[in-house]
ZAVO-70374 format. One line per 10 residues: number of its first residue (from 1); their letters; for each residue y, x, z of N, C-alpha, C. Coordinates in steps of 0.2 Angstrom, whole numbers, plus 5000, padded with zeros to 4 digits. Each point is the difference from the previous one (the first is absolute). Layout:
N
NUM> a> Y,X,Z,Y,X,Z,Y,X,Z  ...
END
This chain:
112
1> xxxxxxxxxx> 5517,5704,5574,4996,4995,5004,5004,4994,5001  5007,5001,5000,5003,4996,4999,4999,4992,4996  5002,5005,4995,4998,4997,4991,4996,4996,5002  4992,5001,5002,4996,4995,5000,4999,4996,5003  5003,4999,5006,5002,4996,5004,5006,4993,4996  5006,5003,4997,5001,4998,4995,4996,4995,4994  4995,5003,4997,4999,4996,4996,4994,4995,5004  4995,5004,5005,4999,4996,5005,5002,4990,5000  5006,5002,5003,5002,4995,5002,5003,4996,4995  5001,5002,4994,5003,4997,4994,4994,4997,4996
11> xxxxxxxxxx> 4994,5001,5001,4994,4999,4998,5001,4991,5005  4999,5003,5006,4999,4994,5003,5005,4994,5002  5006,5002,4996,5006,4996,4997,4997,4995,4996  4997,5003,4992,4999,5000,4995,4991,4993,5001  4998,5002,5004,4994,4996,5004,5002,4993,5002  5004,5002,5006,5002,4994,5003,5003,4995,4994  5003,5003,4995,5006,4995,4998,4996,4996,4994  4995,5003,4998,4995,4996,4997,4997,4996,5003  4996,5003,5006,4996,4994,5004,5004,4993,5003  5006,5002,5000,5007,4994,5003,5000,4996,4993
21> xxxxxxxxxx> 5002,5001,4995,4998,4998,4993,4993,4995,5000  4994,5003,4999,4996,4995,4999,4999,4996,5007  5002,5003,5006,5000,4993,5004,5006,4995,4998  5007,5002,4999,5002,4995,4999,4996,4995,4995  4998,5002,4995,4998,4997,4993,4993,4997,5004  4995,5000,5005,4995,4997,5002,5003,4994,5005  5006,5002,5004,5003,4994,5002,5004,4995,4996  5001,5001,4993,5002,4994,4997,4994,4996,4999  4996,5004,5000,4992,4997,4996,4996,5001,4994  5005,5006,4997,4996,5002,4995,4997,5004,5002
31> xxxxxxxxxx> 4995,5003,4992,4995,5005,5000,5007,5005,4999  4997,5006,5000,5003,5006,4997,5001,5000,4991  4992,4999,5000,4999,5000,4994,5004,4994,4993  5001,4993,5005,5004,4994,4996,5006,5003,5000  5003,5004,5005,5008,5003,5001,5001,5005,4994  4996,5003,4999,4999,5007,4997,4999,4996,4991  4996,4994,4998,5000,4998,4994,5006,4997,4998  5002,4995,5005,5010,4997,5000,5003,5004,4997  5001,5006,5005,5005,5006,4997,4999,5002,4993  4992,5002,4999,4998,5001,4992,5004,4993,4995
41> xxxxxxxxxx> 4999,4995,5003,5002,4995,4994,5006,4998,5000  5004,5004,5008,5008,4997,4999,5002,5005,4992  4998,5005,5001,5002,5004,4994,4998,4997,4993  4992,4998,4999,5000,4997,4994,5004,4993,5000  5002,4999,5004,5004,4992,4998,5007,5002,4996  5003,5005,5003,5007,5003,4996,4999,5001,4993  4993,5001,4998,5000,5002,4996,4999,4991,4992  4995,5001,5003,4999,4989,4999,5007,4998,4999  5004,4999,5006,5007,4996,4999,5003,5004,4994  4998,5005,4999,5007,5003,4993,4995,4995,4994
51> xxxxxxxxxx> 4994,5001,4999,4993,4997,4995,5005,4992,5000  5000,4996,5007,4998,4992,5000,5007,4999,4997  5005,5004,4999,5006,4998,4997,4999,4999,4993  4995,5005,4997,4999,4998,4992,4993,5000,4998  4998,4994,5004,4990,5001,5001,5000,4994,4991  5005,4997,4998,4999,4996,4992,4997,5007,4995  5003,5006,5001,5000,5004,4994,4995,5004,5003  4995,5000,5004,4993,5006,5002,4997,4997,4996  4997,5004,4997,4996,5000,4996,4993,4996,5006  4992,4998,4995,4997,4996,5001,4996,5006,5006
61> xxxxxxxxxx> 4999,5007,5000,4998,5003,5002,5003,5002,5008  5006,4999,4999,5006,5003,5004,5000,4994,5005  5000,4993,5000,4998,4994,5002,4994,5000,5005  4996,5002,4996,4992,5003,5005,5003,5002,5005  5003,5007,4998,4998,5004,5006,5006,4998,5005  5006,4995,4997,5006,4999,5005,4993,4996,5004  4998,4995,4998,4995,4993,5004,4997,5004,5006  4997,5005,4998,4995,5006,5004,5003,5001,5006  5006,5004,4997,5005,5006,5006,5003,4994,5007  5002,4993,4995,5005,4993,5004,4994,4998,5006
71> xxxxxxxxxx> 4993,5001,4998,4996,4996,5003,4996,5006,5007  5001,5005,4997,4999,5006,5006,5008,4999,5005  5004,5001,4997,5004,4996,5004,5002,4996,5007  4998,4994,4996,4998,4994,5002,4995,5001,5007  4994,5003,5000,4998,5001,5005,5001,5006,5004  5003,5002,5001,5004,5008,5002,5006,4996,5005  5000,4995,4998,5008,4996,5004,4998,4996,5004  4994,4997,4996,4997,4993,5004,4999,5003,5007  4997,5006,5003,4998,5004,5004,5005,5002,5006  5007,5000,4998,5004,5003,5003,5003,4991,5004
81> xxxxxxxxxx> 5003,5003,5005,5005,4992,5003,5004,5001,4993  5005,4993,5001,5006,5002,4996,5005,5004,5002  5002,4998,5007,5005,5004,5002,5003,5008,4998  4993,5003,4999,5001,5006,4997,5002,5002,4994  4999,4995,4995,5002,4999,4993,5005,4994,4996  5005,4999,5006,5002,4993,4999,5007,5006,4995  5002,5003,4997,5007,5006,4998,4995,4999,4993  4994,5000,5000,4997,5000,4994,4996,4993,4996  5006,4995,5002,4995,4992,5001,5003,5000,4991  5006,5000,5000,5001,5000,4992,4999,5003,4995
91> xxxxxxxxxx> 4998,5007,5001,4995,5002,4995,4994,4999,4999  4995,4996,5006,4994,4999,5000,5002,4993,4995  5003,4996,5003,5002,4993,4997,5001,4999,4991  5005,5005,4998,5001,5000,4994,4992,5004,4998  4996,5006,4999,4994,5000,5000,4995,4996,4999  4999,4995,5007,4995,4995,5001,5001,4995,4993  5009,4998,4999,4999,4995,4994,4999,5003,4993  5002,5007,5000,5000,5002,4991,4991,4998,5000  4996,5003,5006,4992,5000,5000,4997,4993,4998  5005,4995,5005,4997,4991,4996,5003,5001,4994
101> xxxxxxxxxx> 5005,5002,4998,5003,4999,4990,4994,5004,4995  4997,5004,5005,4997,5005,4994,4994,4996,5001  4998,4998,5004,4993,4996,5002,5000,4996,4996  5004,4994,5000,5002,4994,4996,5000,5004,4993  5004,5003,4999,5000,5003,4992,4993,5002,4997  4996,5003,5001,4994,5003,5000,4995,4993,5001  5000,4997,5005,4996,4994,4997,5001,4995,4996  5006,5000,4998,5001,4996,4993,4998,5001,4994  5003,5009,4998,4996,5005,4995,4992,4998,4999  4995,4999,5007,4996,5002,5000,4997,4990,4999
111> xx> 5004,4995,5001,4997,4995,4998,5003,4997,4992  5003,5007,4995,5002,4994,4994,4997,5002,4994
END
């Protein structure tokens, strides 16, 4: 009887610390949902910044999809305050320009 009592109240540990969670994240002023895609894209940007180091040698395809992955990004952050992502301003930064090089690269290609 114990034991249930135990996980009982371990249950309603595991409740409350969630519900404190999305309240905190509703008093910044996000959604859940903007919080929850940030996250997603804080992970793809680590992946990007390793790409925006050598975005000259991605192939024409590779390019695409870097443009695609930079711009889903892009709005995932635009979403968020800064404050929350200011640790992560120079990886977005390097990112955001390999995106204008490859932009500019691709629309030269595509005017000669």
């Amino acid at each position: 009887m114990v034991i249930l009592y135990v996980i009982y109240f371990l249950l309603f540990i595991i409740f409350a610390l969630f519900a404190y969670a999305v309240l905190q994240i509703k008093l910044f002023g996000m959604n859940v949902k903007d919080f929850w895609s940030f996250i997603e894209a804080n992970q793809i940007l680590d992946k990007l910044y390793s790409y925006s180091k050598r975005y000259e040698k991605l192939s024409s395809q590779e390019q695409v999809i870097f443009l695609l992955e930079a711009e889903r990004i892009f709005e995932a952050f635009d979403k968020i305050p800064n404050a929350l992502w200011e640790d992560e301003y120079d990886k977005y930064k390097t990112v955001l320009e390999s995106y204008e090089s490859i932009k500019m690269l691709r629309w030269a290609e595509s005017h000669n």
